[in-house]
LUMFI-566461 format. One record per residue (C-alpha): residue number from 1; x, y, z. Coordinates in steps of 0.05 Angstrom, whole numbers. Example, Ala and Ser with C-alpha at 12.3 -4.5 7.8 and 13.67 -1.06 7.14 Angstrom:
+------+--------+--------+--------+
: resi :     xx :     yy :     zz :
+------+--------+--------+--------+
:    1 :    246 :    -90 :    156 :
:    2 :    273 :    -21 :    143 :
+------+--------+--------+--------+
***
This chain:
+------+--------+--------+--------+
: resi :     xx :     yy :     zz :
+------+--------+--------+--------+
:    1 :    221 :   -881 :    409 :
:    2 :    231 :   -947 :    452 :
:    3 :    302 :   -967 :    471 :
:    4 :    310 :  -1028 :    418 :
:    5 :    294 :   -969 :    363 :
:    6 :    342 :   -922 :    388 :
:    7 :    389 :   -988 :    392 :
:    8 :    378 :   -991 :    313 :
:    9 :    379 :   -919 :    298 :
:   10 :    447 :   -912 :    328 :
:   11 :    474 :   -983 :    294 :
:   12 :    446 :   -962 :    230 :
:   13 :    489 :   -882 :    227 :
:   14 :    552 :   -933 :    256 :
:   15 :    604 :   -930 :    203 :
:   16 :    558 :   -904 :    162 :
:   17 :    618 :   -870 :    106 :
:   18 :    580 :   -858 :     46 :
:   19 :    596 :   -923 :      2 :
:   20 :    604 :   -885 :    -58 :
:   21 :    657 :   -837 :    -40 :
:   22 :    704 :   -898 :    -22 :
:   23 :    773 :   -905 :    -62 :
:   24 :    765 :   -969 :    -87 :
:   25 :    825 :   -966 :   -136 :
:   26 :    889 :   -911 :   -134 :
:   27 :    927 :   -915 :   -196 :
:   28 :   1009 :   -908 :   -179 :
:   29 :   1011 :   -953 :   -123 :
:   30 :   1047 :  -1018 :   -132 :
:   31 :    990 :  -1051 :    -75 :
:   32 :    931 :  -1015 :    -52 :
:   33 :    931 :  -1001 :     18 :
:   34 :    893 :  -1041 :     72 :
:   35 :    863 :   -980 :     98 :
:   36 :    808 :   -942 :     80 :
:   37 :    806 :   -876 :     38 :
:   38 :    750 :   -835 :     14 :
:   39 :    741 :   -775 :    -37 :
:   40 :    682 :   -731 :    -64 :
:   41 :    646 :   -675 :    -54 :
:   42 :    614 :   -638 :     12 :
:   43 :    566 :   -593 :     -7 :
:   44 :    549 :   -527 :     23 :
:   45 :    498 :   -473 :     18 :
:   46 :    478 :   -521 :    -51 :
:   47 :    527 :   -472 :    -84 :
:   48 :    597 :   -496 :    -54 :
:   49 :    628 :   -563 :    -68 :
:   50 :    689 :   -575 :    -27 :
:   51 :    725 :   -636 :    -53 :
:   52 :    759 :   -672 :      7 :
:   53 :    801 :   -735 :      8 :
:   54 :    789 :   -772 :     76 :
:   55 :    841 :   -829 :    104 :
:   56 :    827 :   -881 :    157 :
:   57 :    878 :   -892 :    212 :
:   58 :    936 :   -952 :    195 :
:   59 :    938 :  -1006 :    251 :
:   60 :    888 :   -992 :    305 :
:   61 :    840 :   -943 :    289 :
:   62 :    794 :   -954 :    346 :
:   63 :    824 :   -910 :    388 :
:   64 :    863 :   -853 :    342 :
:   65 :    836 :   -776 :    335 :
:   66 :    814 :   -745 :    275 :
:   67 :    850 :   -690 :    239 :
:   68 :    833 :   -638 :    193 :
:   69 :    888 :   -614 :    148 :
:   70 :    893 :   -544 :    119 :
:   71 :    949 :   -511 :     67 :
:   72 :    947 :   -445 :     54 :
:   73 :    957 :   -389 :     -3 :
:   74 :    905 :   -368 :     -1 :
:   75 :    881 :   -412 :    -53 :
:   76 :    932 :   -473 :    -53 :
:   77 :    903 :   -545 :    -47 :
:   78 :    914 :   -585 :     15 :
:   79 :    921 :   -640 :    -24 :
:   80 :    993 :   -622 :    -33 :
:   81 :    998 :   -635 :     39 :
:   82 :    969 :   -703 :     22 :
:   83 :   1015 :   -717 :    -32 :
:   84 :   1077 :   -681 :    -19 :
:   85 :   1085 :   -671 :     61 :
:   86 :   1059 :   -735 :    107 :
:   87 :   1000 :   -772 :     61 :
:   88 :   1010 :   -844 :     62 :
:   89 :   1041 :   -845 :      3 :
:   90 :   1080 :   -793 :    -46 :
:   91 :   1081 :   -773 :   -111 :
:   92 :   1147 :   -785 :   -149 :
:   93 :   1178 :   -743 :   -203 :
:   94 :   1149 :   -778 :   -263 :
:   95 :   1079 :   -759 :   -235 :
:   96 :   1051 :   -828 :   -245 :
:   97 :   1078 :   -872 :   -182 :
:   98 :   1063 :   -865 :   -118 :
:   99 :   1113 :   -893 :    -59 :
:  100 :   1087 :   -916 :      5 :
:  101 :   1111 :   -865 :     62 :
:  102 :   1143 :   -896 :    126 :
:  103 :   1127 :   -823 :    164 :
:  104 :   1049 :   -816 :    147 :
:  105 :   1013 :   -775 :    190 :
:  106 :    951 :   -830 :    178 :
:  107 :    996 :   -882 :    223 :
:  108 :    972 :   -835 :    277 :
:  109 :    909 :   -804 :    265 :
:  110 :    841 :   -811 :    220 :
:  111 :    863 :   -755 :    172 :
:  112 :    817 :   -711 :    127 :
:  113 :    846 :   -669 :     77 :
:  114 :    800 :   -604 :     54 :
:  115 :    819 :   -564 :    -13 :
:  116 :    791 :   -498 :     12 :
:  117 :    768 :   -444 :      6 :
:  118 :    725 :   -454 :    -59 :
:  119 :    761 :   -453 :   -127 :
:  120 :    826 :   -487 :    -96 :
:  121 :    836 :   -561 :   -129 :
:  122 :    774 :   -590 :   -148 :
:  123 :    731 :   -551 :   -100 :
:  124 :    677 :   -508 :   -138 :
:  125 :    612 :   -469 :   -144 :
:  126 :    562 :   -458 :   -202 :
:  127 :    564 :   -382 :   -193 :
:  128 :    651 :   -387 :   -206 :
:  129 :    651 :   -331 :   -165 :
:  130 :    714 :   -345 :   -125 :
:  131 :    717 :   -275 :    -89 :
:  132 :    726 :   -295 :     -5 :
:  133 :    757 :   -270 :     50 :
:  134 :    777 :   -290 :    122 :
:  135 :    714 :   -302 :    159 :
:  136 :    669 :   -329 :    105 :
:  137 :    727 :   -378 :     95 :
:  138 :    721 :   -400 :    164 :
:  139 :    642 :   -402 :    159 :
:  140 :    645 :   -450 :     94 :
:  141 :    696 :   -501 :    129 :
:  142 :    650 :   -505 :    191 :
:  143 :    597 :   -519 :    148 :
:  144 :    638 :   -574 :    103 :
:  145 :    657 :   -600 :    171 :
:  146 :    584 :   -609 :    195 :
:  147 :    574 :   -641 :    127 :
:  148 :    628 :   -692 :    130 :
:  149 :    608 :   -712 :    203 :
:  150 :    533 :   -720 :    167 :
:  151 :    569 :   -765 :    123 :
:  152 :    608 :   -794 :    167 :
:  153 :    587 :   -798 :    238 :
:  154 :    620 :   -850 :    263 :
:  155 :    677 :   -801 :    277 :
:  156 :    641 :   -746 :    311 :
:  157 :    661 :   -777 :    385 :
:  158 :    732 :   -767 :    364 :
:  159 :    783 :   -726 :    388 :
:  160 :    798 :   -680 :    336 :
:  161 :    839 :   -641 :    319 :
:  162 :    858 :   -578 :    268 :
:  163 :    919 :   -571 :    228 :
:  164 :    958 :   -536 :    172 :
:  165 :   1015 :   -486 :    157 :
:  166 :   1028 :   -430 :    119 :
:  167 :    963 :   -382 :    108 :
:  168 :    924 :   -437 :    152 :
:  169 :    951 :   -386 :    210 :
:  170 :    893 :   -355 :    198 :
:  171 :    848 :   -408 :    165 :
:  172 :    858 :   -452 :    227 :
:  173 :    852 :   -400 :    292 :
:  174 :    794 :   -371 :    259 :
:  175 :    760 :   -436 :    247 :
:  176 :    774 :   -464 :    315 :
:  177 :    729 :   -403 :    337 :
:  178 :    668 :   -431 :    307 :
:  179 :    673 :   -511 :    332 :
:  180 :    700 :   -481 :    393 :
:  181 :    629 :   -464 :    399 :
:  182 :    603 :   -522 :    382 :
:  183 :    590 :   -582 :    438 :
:  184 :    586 :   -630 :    392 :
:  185 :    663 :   -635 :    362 :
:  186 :    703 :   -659 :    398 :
:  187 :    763 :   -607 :    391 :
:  188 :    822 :   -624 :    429 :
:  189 :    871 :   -574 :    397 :
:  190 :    898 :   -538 :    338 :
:  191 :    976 :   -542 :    301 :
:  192 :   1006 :   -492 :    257 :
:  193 :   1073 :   -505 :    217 :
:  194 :   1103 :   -438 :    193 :
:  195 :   1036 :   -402 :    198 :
:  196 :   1023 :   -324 :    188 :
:  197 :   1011 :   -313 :    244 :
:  198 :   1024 :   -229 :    245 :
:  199 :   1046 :   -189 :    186 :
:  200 :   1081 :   -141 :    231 :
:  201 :   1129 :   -202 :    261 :
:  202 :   1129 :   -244 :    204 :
:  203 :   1164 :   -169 :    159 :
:  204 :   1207 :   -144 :    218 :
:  205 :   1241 :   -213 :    234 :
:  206 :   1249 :   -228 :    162 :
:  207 :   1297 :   -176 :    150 :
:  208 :   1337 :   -195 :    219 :
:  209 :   1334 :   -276 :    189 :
:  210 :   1365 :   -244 :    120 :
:  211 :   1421 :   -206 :    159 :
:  212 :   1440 :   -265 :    209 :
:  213 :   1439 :   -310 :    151 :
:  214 :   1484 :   -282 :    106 :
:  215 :   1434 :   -248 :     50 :
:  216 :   1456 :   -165 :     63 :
:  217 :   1514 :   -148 :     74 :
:  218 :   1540 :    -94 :    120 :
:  219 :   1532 :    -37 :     69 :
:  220 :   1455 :    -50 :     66 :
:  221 :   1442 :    -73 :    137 :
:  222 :   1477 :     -4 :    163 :
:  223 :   1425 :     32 :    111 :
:  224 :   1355 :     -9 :    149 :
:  225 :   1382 :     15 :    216 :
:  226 :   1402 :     84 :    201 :
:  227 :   1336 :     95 :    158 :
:  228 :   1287 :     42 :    197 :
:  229 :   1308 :     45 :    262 :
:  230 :   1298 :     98 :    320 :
:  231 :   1310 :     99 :    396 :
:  232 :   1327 :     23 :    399 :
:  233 :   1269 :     -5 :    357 :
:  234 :   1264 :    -30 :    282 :
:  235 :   1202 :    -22 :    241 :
:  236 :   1209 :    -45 :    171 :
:  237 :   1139 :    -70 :    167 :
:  238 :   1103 :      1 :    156 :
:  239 :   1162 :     55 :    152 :
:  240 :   1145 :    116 :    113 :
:  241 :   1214 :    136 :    112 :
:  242 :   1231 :    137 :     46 :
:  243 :   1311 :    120 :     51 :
:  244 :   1275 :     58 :     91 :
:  245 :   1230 :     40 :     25 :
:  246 :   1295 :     36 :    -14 :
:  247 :   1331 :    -10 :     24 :
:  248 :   1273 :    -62 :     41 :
:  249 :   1262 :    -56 :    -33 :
:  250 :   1327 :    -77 :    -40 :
:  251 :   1308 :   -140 :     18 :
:  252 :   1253 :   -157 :    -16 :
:  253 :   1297 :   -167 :    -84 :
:  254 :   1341 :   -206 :    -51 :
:  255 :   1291 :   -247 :    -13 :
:  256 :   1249 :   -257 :    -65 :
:  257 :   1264 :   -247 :   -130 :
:  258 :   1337 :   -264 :   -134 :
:  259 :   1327 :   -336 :   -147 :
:  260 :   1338 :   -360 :    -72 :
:  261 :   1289 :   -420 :    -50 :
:  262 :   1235 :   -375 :    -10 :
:  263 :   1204 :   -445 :     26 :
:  264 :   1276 :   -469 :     43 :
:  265 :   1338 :   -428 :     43 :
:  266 :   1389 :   -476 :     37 :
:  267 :   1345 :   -519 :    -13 :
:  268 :   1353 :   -503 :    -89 :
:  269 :   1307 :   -464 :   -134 :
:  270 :   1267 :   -512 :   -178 :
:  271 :   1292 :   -484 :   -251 :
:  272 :   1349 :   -452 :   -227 :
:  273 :   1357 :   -374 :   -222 :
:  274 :   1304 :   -338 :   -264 :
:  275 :   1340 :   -314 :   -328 :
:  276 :   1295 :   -255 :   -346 :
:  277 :   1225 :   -227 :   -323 :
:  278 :   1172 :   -201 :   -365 :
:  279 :   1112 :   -164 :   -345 :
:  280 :   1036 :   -185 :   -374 :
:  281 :    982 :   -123 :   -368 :
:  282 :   1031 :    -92 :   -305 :
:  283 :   1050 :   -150 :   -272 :
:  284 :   1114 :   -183 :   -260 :
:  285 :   1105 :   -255 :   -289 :
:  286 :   1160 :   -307 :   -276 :
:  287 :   1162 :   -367 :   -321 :
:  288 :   1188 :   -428 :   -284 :
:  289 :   1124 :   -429 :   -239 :
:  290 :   1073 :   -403 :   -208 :
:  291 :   1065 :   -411 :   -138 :
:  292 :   1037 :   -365 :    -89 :
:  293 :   1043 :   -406 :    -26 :
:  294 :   1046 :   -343 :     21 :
:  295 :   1076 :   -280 :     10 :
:  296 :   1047 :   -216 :     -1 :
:  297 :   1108 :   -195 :     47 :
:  298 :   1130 :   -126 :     72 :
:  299 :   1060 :    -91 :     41 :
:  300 :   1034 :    -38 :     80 :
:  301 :   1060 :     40 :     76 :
:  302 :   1127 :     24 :     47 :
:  303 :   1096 :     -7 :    -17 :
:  304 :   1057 :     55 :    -29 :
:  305 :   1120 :     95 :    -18 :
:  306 :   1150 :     52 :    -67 :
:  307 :   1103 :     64 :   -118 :
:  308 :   1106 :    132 :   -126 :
:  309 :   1189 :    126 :   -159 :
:  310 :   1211 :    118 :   -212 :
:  311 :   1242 :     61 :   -201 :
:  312 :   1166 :     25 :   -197 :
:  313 :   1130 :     37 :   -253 :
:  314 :   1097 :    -29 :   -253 :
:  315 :   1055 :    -52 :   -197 :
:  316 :   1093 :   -122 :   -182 :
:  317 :   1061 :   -200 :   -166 :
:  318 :   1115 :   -228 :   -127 :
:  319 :   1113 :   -294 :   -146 :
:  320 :   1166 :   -340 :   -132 :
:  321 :   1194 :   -402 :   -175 :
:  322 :   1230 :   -447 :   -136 :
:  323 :   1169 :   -499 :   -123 :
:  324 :   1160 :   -552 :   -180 :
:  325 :   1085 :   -573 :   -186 :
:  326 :   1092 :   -613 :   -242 :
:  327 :   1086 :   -677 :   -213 :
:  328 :   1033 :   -673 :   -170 :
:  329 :    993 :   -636 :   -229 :
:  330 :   1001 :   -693 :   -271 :
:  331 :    972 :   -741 :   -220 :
:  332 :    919 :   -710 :   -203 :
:  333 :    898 :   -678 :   -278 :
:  334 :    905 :   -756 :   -300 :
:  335 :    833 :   -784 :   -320 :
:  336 :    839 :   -848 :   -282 :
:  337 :    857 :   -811 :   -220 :
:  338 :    803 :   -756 :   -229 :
:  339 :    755 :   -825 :   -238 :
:  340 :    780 :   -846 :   -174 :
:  341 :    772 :   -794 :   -136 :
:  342 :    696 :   -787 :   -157 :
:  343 :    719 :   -720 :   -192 :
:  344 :    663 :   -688 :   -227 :
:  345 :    662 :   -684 :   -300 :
:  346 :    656 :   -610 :   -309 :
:  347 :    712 :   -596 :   -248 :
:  348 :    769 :   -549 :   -273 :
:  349 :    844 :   -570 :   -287 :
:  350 :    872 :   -590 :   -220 :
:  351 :    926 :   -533 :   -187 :
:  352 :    971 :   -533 :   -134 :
:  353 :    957 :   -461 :   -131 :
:  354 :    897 :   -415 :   -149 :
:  355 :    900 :   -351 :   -181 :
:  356 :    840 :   -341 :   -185 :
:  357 :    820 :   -350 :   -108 :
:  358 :    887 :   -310 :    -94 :
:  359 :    873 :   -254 :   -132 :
:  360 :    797 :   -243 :   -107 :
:  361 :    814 :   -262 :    -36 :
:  362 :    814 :   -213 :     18 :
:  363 :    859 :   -209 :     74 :
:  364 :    811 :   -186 :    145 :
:  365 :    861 :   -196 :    190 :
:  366 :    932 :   -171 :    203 :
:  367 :    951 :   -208 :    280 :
:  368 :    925 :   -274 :    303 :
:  369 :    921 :   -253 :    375 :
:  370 :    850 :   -249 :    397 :
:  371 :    841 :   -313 :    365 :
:  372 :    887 :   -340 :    405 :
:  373 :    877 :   -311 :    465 :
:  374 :    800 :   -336 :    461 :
:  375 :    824 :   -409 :    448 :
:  376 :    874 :   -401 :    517 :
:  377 :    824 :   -368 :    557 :
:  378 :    780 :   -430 :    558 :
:  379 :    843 :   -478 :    582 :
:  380 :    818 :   -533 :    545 :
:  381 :    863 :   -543 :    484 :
:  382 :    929 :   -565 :    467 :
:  383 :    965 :   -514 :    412 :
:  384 :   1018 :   -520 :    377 :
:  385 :   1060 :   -477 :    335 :
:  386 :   1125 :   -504 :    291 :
:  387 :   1174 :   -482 :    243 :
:  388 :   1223 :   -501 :    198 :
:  389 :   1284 :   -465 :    213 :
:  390 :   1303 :   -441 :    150 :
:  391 :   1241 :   -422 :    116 :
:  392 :   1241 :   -349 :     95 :
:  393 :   1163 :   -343 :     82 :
:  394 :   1144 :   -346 :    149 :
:  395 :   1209 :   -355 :    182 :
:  396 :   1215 :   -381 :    254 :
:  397 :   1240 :   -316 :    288 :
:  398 :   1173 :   -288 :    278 :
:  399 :   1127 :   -342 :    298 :
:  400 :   1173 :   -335 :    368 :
:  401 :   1164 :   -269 :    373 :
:  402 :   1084 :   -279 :    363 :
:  403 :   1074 :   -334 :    415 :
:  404 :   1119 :   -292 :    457 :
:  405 :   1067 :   -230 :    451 :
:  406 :   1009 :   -277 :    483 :
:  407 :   1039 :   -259 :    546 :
:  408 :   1027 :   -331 :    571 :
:  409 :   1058 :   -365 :    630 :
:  410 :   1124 :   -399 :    614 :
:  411 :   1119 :   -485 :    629 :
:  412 :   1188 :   -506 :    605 :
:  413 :   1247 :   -456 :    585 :
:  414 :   1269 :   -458 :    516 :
:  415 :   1308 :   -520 :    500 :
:  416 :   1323 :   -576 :    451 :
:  417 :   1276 :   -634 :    442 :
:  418 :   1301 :   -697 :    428 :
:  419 :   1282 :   -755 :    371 :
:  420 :   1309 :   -814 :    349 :
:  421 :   1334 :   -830 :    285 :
:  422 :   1329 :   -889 :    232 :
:  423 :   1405 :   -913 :    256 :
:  424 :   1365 :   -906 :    331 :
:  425 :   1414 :   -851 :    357 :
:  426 :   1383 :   -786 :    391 :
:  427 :   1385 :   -730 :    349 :
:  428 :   1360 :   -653 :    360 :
:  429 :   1307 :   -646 :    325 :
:  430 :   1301 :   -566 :    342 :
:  431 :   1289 :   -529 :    404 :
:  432 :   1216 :   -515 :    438 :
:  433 :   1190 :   -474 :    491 :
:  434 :   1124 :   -488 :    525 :
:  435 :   1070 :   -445 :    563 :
:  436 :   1019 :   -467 :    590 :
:  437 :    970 :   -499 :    534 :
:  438 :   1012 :   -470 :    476 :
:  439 :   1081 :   -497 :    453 :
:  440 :   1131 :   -458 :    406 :
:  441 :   1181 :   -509 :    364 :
:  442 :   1232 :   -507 :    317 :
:  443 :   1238 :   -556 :    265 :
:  444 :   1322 :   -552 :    251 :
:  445 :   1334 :   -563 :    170 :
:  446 :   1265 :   -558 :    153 :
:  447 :   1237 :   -502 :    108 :
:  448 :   1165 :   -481 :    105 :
:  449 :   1128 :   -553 :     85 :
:  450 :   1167 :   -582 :    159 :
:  451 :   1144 :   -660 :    133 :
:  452 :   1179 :   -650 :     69 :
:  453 :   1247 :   -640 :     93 :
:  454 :   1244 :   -671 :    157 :
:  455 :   1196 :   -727 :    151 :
:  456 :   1216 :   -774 :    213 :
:  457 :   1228 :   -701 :    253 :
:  458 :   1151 :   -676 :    242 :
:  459 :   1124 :   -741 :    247 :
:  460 :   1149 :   -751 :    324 :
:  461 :   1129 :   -682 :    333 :
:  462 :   1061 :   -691 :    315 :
:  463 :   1056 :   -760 :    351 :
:  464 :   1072 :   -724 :    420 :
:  465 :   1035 :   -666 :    403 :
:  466 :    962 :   -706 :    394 :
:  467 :    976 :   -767 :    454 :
:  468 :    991 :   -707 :    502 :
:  469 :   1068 :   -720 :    512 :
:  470 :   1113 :   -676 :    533 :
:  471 :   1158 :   -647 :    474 :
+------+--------+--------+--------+
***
């Protein structure tokens, strides 16, 4: 091929986004945007259709990254992130309007939005089989990414980066293994806000976070360390002890099932405190909602233990209430919404949260640290892990103690870092401590979905984080 030809082979895949996945129309805003958005289907494998939702950069695109974000579950739809967390605009309680958000994430970055794995949202396969697991989940989203740069590859010179929170601790290390290995993405780094990052952590400083936050008492915290506790060191994750199954039974009650906001401690519980439980085919079902953002917590040996009393007859969901999906449900099951978003006739009923992909998904990994480890040993990317400091899910003490256990070499000792508010007064917005290439933050106020509750916090956060400033 002569020069002028590949001239007009390279003009003609320039901005080249597939004209009939563009958003031409969003019903709920008061004035469409002047930006770009896209939605559809990437197909995989011609069995798997991931549905997507794709937003150009505000202001001057040229130059911004791209960024993949990923919620987590297993089996919740990113597109909460979209419409709850740091979209470009939100969803308000009557589940028709959207409002234009002042902190969108898309003021600073191209930003692509995945419902993953298959069976979350409108994501779907002929077969219906929604049975997954850890490392096929990262295969598919390499492969959906590979697609949407085939669709769009205009944006495959871009820095880019990977994002998420929650179960996307594992979604988004393990992904980052597979375009690590690819020359041509452009990954610059990864982010994770309150990931799961390590079961062990995430149990053991769960039950110091309840303590130190008022949630035990001194009758039951004397019981964990007389019955959990030996020669200086706490494991409540695994104990066999059997006086130690009693008492984190009793944690996990309180934690969980009490009627305490799981996602935000000091945030209320959407439908109040659960009146009354019933149990459907030996399952604890709660009735205000049904949202399985994260936990599975505390489940190795002492769960077993605890099934064989009496006082567990039932084998128990945990399931907590206190996160109100109506709104966004409504938007997105609304047929002039599914129409805009190129939704396919036959798709199911939008959810925030699938049971379906939950219940058939399973769990490969229990640490995050040789994915980690892999990413640092090449010195290449920026990472990034934050949480809001009063999310009980994956609380903050935990995510510490994981970074902590990469043994890396400390950059800055742990301090606050600084933003400004709207009245243009310094505020902290949490503490940080950097290594080299990875960062640790805290988020203070926030709970476990950090742009939520602390919209103008997160969104300077994640400014410095992908132009390379210093925190």
């Amino acid at each position: 091929m002569g020069p002028l030809l590949v001239l007009l082979a390279v003009a003609a895949g320039a901005g080249a986004a597939p004209a009939e996945h563009e958003i031409t129309f969003l019903p709920g805003l008061s004035k469409q945007p002047a930006f770009k958005q896209y939605s559809g289907y990437l197909h995989v494998e011609n069995d798997k259709h991931l549905h997507y939702w794709f937003l150009e950069a505000q202001g001057n695109a040229a130059d911004k990254p791209l960024v993949l974000w990923l919620n987590g579950g297993p089996g919740c739809s990113s597109v909460t992130g979209l419409l709850t967390e740091h979209g470009p605009f939100r969803i308000q309680p009557d589940g028709v309007t959207l409002e234009y958000n002042d902190y969108a994430w898309n003021k600073l970055a191209h930003m692509l939005y995945l419902e993953s794995p298959v069976g979350v949202g409108y994501s779907y396969s002929e077969s219906k089989d929604y049975r997954t697991n850890d490392t096929e989940v990262a295969r598919v989203n390499y492969l959906a990414l590979k697609e949407f740069f085939r669709l769009y590859p205009e944006y495959s010179s871009k820095d880019f980066y990977i994002t998420g929170e929650s179960y996307g601790g594992v979604y988004i290390p393990t992904l980052a293994q597979w375009v690590m290995q690819d020359p041509s993405l452009m990954l610059k780094g990864i982010a994770v806000g309150n990931g799961l990052s390590s079961y062990e952590t995430n149990d053991n400083s769960l039950v110091y976070f309840a303590y130190y936050h008022g949630l035990l008492g001194s009758r039951l915290w004397t019981d964990l360390q007389a019955y959990c506790c030996s020669d200086g060191k706490c494991n409540f994750h695994d104990n066999i002890d059997l006086n130690c199954t009693l008492a984190m039974a009793e944690v996990i009650r309180i934690v969980d099932e009490s009627g305490l906001n799981i996602y935000n401690l000091y945030a209320p519980c959407a439908g109040g405190v659960p009146g009354s439980y019933s149990y459907h085919d030996g399952m604890l079902v709660t009735h205000d909602l049904g949202n399985r953002f994260i936990r599975q917590p505390l489940r190795s040996s002492w769960k077993q233990n605890l099934l064989r009393l009496q006082v567990a007859k039932n084998k128990v969901r945990l399931n907590p209430p206190c996160i109100n999906t109506t709104a966004p449900s409504n938007y997105m099951n609304n047929p002039q919404v599914r129409k805009a978003l190129h939704v396919v006739a036959d798709a199911p009923e939008w959810e925030m949260c699938s049971f379906a992909v939950s219940r058939g998904y399973k769990r490969l990994y229990m640490k995050m640290n040789d994915q980690y480890l892999k990413l640092l040993s090449t010195m290449k990317y920026r990472i990034m892990l934050y949480n809001g400091d009063v999310d009980m899910a994956c609380n903050f003490l935990g995510d510490e103690w994981f970074v902590e256990s990469l043994s890396q070499k400390v950059e800055v000792a742990r301090r606050p870092w600084i933003y400004t508010d709207e009245n243009g007064q310094d505020q902290i917005g949490g503490f940080v401590k950097e290594y080299t290439n990875i960062s640790f933050l805290t988020v203070k106020g926030a709970g476990h979905m950090v742009p939520s509750d602390q919209p103008r916090a997160a969104f300077n956060m994640f400014e410095r984080f992908i132009t390379q400033q210093p925190f």
